[in-house]
C-alpha positions in Angstrom: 0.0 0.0 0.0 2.1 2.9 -1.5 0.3 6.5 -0.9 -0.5 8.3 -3.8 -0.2 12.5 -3.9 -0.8 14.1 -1.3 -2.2 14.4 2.5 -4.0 17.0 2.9 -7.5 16.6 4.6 -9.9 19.6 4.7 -11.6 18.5 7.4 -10.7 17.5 11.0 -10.6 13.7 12.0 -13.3 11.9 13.5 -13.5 8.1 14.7 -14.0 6.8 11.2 -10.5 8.3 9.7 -8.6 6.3 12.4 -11.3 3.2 11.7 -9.2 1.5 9.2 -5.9 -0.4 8.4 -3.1 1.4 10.3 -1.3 1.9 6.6 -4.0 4.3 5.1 -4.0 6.5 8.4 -0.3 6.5 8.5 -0.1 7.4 5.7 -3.3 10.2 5.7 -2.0 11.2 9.2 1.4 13.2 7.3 0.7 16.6 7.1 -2.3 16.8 10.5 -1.5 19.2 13.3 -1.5 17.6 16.3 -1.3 19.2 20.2 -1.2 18.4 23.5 -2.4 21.1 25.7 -1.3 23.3 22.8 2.1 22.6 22.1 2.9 20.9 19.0 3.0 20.7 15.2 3.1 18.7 11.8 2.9 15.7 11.4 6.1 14.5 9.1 6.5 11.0 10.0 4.6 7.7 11.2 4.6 4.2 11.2 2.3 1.7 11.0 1.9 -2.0 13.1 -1.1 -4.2 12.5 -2.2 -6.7 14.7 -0.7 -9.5 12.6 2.6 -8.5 12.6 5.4 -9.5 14.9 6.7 -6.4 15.6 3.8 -4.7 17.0 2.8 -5.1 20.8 -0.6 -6.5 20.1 0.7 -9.7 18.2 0.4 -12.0 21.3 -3.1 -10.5 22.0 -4.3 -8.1 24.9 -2.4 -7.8 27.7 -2.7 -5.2 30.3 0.0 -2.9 29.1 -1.4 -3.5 25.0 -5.1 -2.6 26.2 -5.7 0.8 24.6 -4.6 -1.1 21.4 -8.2 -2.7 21.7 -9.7 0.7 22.9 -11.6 1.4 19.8 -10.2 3.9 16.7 -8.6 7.1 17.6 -7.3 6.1 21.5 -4.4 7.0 22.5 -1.5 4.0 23.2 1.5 4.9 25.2 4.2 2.7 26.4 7.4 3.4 27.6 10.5 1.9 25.4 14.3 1.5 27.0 12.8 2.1 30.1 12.7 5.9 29.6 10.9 7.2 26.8 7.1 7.0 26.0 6.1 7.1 22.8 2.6 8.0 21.2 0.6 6.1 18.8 -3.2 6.8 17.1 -5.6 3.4 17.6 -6.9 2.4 14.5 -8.7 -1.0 14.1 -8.7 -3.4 17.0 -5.1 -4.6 17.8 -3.2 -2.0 14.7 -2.1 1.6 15.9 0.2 3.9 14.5 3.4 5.6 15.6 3.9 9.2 15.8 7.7 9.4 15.0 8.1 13.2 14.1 6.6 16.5 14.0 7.6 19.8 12.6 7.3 22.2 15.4 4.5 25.0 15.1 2.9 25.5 18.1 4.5 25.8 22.0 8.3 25.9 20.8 9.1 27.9 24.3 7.3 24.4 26.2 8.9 21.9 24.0 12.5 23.4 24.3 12.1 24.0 27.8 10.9 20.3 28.2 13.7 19.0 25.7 16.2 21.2 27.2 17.1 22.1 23.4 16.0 25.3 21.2 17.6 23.2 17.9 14.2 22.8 16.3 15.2 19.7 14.3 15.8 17.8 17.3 12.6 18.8 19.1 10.5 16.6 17.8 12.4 13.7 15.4 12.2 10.5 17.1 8.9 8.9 19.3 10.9 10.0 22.3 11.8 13.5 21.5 8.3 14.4 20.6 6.9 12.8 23.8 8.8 14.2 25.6 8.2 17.7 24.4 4.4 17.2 24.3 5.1 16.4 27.8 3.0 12.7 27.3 3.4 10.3 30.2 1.2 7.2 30.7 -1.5 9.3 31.8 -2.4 9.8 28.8 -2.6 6.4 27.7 -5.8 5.7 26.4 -7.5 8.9 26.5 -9.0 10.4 22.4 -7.0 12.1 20.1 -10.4 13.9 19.5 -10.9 16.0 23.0 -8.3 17.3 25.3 -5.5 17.7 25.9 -5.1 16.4 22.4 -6.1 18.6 19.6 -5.7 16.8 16.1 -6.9 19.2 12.7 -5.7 19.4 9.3 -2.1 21.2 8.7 -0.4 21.2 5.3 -0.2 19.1 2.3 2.8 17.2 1.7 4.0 14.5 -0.3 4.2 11.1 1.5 7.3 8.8 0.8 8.0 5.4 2.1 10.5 3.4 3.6 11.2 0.4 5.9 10.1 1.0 9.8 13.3 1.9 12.0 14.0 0.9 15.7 12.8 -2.7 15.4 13.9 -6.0 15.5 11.0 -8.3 13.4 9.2 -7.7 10.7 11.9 -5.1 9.4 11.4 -5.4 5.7 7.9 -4.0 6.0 7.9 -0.4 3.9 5.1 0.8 6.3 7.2 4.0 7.7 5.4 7.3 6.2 6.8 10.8 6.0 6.8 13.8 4.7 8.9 14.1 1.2 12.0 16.3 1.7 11.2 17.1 5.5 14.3 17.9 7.8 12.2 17.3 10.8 12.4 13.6 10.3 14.0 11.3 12.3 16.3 9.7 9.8 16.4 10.3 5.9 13.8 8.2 3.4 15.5 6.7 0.7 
């Protein structure tokens, strides 16, 4: 599933955008503004994990620390990777989410660069980490919509969506399901 064009929605997401294979709202998710109590920005890179696949967190089925992944379309899942950094994905079908990797900042920059301890805006946001951690997400927010606050998702910019192979991952790496935005410097590692 290779996107076509361009991202750009006109309108703002409801349930049924997220209510489909992760790969589509990856992909469609390039170019939304998302923020958390008003900090924020563009979306420029995703990636996708369906149910089915070994590298995702739902492949063994529900577990306790999985459970927003069954939460219904447009949850919230948080988890915390390396024992320090939380990363943000959007719930799409039961058991498929997708990962926010990188946003171009917009919206907050004094917030995010006082949590990153950085004013370098490439490095604000470019890695699930990074961007947590200057949206200030924790596992309080795991779970909660990406349509009410503190979240605030709504279209942003058009941009041409590349793909590539997911990054950070041990199975399943051959899978071109990573989405970004063509040319963006705000990613966290080149396409192509």
């Amino acid at each position: 599933m290779v996107p076509e064009g361009s991202s750009a929605l006109r309108d703002t997401p409801g349930q049924d955008f997220f209510a489909r294979d992760a790969r589509a709202v990856a992909a469609a998710m390039i170019g939304l503004e998302l923020t958390v109590n008003g900090a924020g920005g563009l979306i420029v890179e995703t990636e996708a994990y369906l149910p089915d696949d070994p590298a995702s967190h739902s492949f063994r089925g529900p577990t306790a620390r999985n459970a927003a992944m069954f939460a219904g379309p447009a949850a919230s899942y948080v988890y915390l990777i390396y024992g320090r950094h939380w990363c943000l994905n959007a719930v799409c079908l039961p058991g498929s989410a997708v990962l926010i990797r990188a946003l171009e900042p917009t919206a907050g920059l004094d917030i995010m660069a006082a949590r990153r301890g950085t004013a370098d805006m490439r490095k604000l946001c470019a890695g699930p980490g990074r961007l947590a951690e200057a949206l200030g997400i924790t596992r309080a927010e795991d779970g909660l919509s990406l349509m009410a606050p503190p979240f605030a998702l709504r279209p942003g910019r058009s941009f041409s969506v590349v793909t590539g192979t997911r990054i950070g991952i041990t199975r399943a790496t051959g899978l071109p399901w990573r989405f970004g935005a063509a040319g963006s410097p705000f990613v966290s590692r080149r396409f192509g």
